[in-house]
C-alpha positions in Angstrom: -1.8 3.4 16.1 -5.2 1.7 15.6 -7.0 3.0 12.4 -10.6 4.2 12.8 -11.6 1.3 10.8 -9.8 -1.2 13.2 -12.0 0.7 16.4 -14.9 0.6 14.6 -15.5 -2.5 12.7 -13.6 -5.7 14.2 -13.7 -8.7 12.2 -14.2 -12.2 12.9 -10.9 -14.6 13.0 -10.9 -17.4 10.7 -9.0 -20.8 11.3 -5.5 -21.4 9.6 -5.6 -24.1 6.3 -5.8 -27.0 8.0 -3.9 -29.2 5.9 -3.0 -30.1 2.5 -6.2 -29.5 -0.2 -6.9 -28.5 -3.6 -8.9 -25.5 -5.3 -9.3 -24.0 -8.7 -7.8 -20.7 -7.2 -5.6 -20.1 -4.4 -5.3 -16.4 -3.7 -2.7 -15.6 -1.8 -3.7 -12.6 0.7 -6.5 -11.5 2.5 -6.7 -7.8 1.9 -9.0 -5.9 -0.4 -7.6 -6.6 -3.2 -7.5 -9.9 -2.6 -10.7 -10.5 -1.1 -12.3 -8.8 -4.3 -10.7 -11.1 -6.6 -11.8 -14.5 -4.3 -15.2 -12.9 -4.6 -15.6 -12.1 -8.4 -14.2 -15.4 -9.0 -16.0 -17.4 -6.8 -19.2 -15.6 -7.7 -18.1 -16.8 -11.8 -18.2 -20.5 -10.4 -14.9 -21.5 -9.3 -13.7 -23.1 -6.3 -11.7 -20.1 -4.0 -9.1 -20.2 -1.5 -8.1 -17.4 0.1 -4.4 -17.9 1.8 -3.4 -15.0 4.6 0.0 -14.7 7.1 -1.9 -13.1 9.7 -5.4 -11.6 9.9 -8.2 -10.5 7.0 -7.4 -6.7 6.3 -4.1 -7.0 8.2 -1.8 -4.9 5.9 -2.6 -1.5 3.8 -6.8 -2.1 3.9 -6.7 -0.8 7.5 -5.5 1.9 7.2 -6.2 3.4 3.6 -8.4 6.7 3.4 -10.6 4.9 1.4 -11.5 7.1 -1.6 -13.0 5.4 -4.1 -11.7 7.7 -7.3 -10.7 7.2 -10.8 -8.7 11.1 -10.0 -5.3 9.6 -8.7 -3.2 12.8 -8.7 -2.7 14.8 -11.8 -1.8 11.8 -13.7 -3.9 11.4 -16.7 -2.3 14.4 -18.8 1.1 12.8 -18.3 -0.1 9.2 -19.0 -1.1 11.2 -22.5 2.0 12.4 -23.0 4.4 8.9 -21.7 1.6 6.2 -22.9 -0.3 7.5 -25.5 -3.9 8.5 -25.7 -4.8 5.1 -26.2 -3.4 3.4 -22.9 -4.2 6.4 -20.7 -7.8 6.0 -22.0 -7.8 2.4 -21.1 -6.6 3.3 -17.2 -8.8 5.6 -17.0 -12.1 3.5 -18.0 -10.8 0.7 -15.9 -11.1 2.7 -12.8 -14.4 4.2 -13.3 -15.9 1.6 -14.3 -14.3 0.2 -10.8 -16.2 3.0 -8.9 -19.6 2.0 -11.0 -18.6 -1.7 -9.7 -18.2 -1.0 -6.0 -22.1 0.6 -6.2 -23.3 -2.1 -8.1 -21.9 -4.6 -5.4 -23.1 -2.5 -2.4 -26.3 -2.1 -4.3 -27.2 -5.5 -4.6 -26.0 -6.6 -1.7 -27.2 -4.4 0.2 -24.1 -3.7 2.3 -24.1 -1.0 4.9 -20.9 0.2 4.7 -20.9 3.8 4.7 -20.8 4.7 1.2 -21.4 8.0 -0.1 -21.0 9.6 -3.4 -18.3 12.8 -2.9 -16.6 14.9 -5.5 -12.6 14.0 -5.2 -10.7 16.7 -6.3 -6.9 17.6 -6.6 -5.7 21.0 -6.1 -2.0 23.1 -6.5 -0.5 26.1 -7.2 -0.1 26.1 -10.9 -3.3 27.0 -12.8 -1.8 26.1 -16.1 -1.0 22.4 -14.7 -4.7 22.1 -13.4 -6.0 23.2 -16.5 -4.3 20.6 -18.5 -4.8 17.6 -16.1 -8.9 19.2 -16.7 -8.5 18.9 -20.0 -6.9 15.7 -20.4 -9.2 13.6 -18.0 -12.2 15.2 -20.3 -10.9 14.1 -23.2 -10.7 10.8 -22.0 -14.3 10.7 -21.3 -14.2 11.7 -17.3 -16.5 14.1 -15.8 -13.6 16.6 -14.8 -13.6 20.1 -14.5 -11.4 22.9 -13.2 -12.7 25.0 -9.9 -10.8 27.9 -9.0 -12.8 27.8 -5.1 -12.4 25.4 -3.1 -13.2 24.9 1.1 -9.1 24.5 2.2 -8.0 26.5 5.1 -5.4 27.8 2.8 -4.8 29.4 -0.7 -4.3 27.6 -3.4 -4.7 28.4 -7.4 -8.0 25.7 -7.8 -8.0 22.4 -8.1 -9.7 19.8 -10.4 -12.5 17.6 -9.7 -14.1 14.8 -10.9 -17.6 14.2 -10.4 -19.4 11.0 -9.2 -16.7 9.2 -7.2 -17.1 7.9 -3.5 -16.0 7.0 0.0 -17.2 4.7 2.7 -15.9 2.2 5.6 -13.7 -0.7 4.1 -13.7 -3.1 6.9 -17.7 -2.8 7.0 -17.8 -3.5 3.1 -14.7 -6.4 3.4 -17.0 -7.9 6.7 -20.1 -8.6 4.3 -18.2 -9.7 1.2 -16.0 -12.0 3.5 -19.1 -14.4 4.9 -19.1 -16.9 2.1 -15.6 -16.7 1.0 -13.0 -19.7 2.0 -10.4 -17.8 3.8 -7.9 -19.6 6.0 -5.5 -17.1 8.3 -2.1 -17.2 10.4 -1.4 -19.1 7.4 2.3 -18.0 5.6 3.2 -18.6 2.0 6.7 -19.8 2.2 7.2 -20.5 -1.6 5.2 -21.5 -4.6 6.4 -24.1 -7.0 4.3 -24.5 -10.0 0.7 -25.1 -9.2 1.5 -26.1 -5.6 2.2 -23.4 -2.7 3.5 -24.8 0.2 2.4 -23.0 3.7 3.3 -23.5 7.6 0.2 -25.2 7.6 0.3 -27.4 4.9 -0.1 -27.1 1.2 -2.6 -25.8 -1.8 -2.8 -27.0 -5.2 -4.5 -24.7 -7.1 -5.1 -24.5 -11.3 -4.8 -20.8 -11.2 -2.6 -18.6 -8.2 -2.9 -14.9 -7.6 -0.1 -13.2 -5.6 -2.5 -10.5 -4.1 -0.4 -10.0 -1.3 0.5 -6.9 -1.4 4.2 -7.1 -2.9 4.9 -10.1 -4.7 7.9 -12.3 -2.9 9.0 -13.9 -5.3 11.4 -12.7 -7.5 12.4 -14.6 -10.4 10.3 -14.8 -12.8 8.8 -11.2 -12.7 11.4 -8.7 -11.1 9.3 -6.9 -9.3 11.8 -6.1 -7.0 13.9 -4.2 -9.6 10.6 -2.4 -10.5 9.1 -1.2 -7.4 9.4 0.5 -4.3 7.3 1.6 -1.5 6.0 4.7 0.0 4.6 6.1 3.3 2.2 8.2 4.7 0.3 9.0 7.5 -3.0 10.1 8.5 -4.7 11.6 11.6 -8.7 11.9 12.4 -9.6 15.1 13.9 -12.7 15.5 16.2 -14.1 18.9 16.0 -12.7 20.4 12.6 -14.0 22.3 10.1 -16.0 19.7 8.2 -15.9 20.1 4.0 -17.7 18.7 1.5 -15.4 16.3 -1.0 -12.7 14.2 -0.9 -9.1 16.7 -1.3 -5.2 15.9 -2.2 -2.8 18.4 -3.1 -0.2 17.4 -6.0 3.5 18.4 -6.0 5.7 18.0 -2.9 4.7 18.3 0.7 1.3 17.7 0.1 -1.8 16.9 2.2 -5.1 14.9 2.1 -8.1 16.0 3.2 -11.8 14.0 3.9 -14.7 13.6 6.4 -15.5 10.5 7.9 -18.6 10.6 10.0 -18.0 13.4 11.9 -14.2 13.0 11.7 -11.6 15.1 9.2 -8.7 12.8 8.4 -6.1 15.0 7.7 -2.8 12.8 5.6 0.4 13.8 5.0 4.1 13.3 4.8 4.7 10.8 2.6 8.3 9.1 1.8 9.7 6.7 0.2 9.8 3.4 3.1 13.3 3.6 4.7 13.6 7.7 4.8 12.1 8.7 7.6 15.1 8.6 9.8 14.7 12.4 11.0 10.5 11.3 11.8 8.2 14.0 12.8 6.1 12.9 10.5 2.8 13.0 12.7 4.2 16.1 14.5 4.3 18.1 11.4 0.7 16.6 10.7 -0.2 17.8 14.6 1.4 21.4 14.0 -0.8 21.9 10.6 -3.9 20.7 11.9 -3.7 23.2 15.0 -2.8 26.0 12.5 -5.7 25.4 10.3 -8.0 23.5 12.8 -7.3 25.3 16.1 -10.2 23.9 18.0 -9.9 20.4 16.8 -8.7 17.0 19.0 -7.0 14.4 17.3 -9.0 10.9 17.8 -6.5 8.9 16.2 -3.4 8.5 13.8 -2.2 5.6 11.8 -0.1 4.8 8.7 0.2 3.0 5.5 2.2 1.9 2.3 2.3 1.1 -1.0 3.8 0.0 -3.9 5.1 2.3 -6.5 6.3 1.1 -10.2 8.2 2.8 -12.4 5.9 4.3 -14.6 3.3 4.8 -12.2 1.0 2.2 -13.4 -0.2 -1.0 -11.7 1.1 -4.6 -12.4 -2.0 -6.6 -12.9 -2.3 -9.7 -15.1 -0.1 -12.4 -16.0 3.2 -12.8 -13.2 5.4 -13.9 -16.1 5.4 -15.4 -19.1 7.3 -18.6 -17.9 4.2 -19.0 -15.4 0.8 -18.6 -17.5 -1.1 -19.8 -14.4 0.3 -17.4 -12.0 -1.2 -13.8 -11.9 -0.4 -10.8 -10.1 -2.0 -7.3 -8.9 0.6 -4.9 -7.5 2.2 -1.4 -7.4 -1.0 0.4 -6.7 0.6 3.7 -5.8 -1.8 4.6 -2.6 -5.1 4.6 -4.8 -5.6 0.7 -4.3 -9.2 1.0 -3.5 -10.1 1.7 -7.3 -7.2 -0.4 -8.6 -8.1 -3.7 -6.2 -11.1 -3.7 -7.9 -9.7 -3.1 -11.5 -7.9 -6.2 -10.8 -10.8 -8.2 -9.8 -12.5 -7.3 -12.9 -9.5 -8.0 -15.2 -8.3 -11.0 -13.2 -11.5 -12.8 -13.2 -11.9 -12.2 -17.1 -8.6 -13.4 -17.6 -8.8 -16.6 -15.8 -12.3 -17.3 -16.2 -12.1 -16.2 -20.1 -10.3 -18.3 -22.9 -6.7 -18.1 -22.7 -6.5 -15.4 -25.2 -8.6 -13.0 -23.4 -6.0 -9.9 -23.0 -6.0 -7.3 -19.7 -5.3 -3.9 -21.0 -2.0 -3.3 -21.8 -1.3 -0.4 -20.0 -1.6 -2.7 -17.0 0.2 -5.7 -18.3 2.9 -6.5 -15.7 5.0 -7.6 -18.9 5.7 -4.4 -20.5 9.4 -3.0 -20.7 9.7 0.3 -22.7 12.3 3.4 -22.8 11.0 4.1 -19.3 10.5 1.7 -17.6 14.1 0.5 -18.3 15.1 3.9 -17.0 12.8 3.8 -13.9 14.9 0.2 -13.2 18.0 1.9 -13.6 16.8 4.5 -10.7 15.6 1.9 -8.6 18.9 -0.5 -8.9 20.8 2.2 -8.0 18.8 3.4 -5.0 19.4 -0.6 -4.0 22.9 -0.9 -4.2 23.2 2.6 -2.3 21.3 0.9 0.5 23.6 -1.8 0.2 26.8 0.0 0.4 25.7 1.9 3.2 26.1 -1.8 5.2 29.3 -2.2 3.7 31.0 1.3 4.1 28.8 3.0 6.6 30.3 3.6 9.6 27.6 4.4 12.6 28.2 7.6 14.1 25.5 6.6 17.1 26.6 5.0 21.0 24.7 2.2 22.2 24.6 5.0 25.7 23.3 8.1 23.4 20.3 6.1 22.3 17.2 7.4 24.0 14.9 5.2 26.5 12.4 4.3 23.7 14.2 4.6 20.5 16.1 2.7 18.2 19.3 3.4 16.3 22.6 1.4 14.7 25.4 1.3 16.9 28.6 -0.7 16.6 28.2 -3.5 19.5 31.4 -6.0 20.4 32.6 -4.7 17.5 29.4 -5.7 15.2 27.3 -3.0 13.4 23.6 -3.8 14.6 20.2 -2.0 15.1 19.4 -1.6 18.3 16.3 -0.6 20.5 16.4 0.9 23.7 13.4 -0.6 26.2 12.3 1.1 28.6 14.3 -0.4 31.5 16.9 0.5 29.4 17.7 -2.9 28.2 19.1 -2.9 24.2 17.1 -5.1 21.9 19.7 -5.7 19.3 18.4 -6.9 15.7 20.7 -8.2 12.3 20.6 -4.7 10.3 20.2 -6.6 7.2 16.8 -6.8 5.6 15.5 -10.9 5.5 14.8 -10.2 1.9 18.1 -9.0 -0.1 20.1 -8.0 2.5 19.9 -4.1 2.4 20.6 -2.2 5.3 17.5 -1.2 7.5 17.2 2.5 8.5 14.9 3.1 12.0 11.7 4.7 11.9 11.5 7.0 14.7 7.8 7.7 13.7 6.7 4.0 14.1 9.4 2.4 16.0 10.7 0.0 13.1 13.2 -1.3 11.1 12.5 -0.1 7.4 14.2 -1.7 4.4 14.9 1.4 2.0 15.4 -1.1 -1.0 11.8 -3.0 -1.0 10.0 -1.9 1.8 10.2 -4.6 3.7 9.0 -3.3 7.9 10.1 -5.1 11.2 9.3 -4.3 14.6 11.3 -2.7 17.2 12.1 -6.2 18.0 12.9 -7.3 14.6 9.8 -9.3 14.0 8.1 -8.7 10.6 5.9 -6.5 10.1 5.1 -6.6 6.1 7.1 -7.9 3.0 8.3 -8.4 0.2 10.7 -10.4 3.4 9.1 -13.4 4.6 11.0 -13.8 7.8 11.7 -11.4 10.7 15.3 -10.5 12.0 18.1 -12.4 13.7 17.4 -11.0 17.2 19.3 -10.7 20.5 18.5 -9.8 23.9 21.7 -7.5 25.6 22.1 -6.3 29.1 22.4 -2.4 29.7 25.8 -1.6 29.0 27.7 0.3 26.3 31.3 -1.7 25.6 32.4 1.7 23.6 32.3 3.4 27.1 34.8 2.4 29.9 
């Protein structure tokens, strides 16, 4: 499940941190978000360290759809309504000015990377909704209208677009910003302790540490874990569709994504939230719409990704916690981390670069605790102790003998509960069911063939070897002849 990105533009390995040093900044992860913020800081004058468990755009850069947009659903009329005129105004310049940044860069640089100017538009079945999500995103000073046409294979009531956003070819734009950066791979944060973080290859003492990594592993100070969780979704590229003009998401449930890519359509869909997916036919629902709207079309490739959601919706970028003022964080992204990885790059470098006073935006200041977000924790905490009852009090209604050649399930094994996959030969692959990170039990991932934590987010392989945190180990594994002791 190789991302077009991955075929197309492989990129050179760097050597793990070869042993103990020092640096103004250590970023810890290698992805876009973190590569931005090594770069804007490095290019302000400070000495840059880039820290990364396995390989540069390893995670969620592969296999984004990367649109450039400040449009990131039909959220700027609610922001209005939950944050005030004010704060919504202040997401909303952030992010363009993010888009205006990535051509500056590109510019510059001159960096061929693919990029294109497109229209990205969002479009539904209620009229009055799209009006007011126009409405709102012009009054914040974006160049949004409402369209009742538009080029789907399907009827909708219009959609909104906003004018002057962009797409290209991440790894081609993360290959040229990469060349002068200090970045050391294969090289795992196990824990940070004030200004030192302490690797499997030795240690970093920094002034200054960004948790870039995607989801931030450490949980006290910060919480993040009661104030996130993660989502899926999945993509396929289609040769020989109906090309469109534009960049296209639906809003509401069961949506789908829409955008060219050379001469490719990827077609995205079926998102979840990580962990609830154990029915899958995920990508076979994604197959069945592109043959009904793109009969002619061949699918090239599919992939997946995930992100971070917070409560309200908003990123977490700025200051980790109060009891750490030289920590920083950039987080909770909610699938439109191309824009936002650059918002944090901006704000990050002001912030540590600046005097100590020098505030982000408050409606991204990983800080805030209002009405809402306290209920949003509430949700989530309660969604996590769910997970972890099902452990407890869950009995698994599955044999080790009616798991299928190829799949995974939990059985009950010499009297243990444990996840189990089913090689090929028929041998069982049996993994700890218990998430590395807090312990919540893992559901499979038919889609995938992984363990996902429903609580975090946390992925393992088939085999119970990590895949992608907040956990920073992989699963307590064991190797078990083919045999089913529930069956004489």
């Amino acid at each position: 499940m190789e991302s077009i990105w991955s075929k197309t533009c492989p990129l050179a390995e760097r050597e793990p941190l070869p042993g103990d040093l020092a640096a103004d900044v250590a970023v810890i992860g290698a992805g876009l978000c973190g590569i931005l913020i090594a770069d804007a800081l490095q290019g302000a004058g400070c000495q840059v360290v880039v820290l990364e468990a396995n390989r540069i755009a390893s995670g969620q850069t592969r296999n984004t759809t990367a649109k450039i947009t400040a449009q990131h659903g039909l959220i700027y009329h609610k922001l209005i309504t939950t944050l005030g005129e004010r704060r919504a105004r202040e997401y909303a310049q952030a992010n363009e000015s993010a888009v205006a940044e990535y051509r500056r860069i590109i510019d510059e640089r001159g960096i061929d990377c693919d990029f294109e100017e497109q229209k990205s538009c969002v479009y539904g079945m209620d009229r009055a909704q799209l009006e007011a999500e126009a409405e709102s995103a012009l009054k914040l000073g974006l160049n949004a209208s409402y369209v009742e046409e538009t080029p789907l294979p399907f009827s909708t009531a219009g959609a909104v677009c906003f004018e002057g956003q962009a797409q290209f070819h991440p790894l081609k734009f993360l290959s040229a910003l990469t060349e002068p950066l200090t970045i050391y791979e294969h090289t795992t944060v196990l824990r940070v302790e004030g200004q030192q973080i302490v690797t499997n290859r030795g240690t970093v003492t920094a002034k200054h540490i960004v948790f870039a990594c995607h989801y931030p592993f450490v949980n006290f100070p910060g919480m993040f874990f009661a104030r996130m969780h993660q989502e899926r979704s999945y993509v396929l590229a289609l040769e020989n569709a109906k090309q469109m003009e534009g960049m296209w998401i639906g809003s509401g449930e069961h949506v789908y994504s829409f955008r060219r890519a050379g001469d490719l359509l990827l077609l995205g869909g079926g998102g979840h939230r990580c962990g609830e997916n154990s029915a899958g036919g995920k990508y076979d629902e994604l197959r069945r719409r592109a043959k009904q709207w793109f009969p002619d079309s061949r699918e090239a490739a599919h992939w997946s990704a995930q992100d971070c959601v917070t409560v309200d919706k908003v990123p977490y970028i700025g200051r980790y916690a109060a009891s750490q003022p030289n920590w920083y964080v950039a987080t909770g992204f909610r699938k439109w981390g191309m824009t936002h990885s650059m918002v944090s790059a901006m704000l990050l470098r002001d912030l540590i670069c600046g005097s100590s006073s020098v505030p982000c935006p408050e409606v991204f200041d990983p800080g805030r605790f209002d009405t809402a977000a306290v209920a949003g924790m509430a949700s989530m905490s309660g969604h996590a102790i769910k997970a972890l009852g099902r452990r407890f009090f869950q009995v698994p209604s599955e044999k080790a003998a009616e798991i299928p050649i190829g799949h995974g399930g939990i059985v009950t094994l010499d009297g243990e509960k444990v996840g189990v996959y089913k090689d090929m030969d028929g041998t069982l692959h049996s993994v700890d069911i218990r998430c590395s990170h807090m312990g919540c039990q893992l559901e499979w991932n038919p889609d995938e063939l992984s363990w996902d934590c429903p609580c975090h987010g946390s992925r393992y392989d088939k085999f119970g070897n990590l895949i992608s945190g907040p956990a920073q180990e992989g699963l307590k594994q064991e190797l078990r002849p083919e045999h089913d002791p529930e069956t004489p």
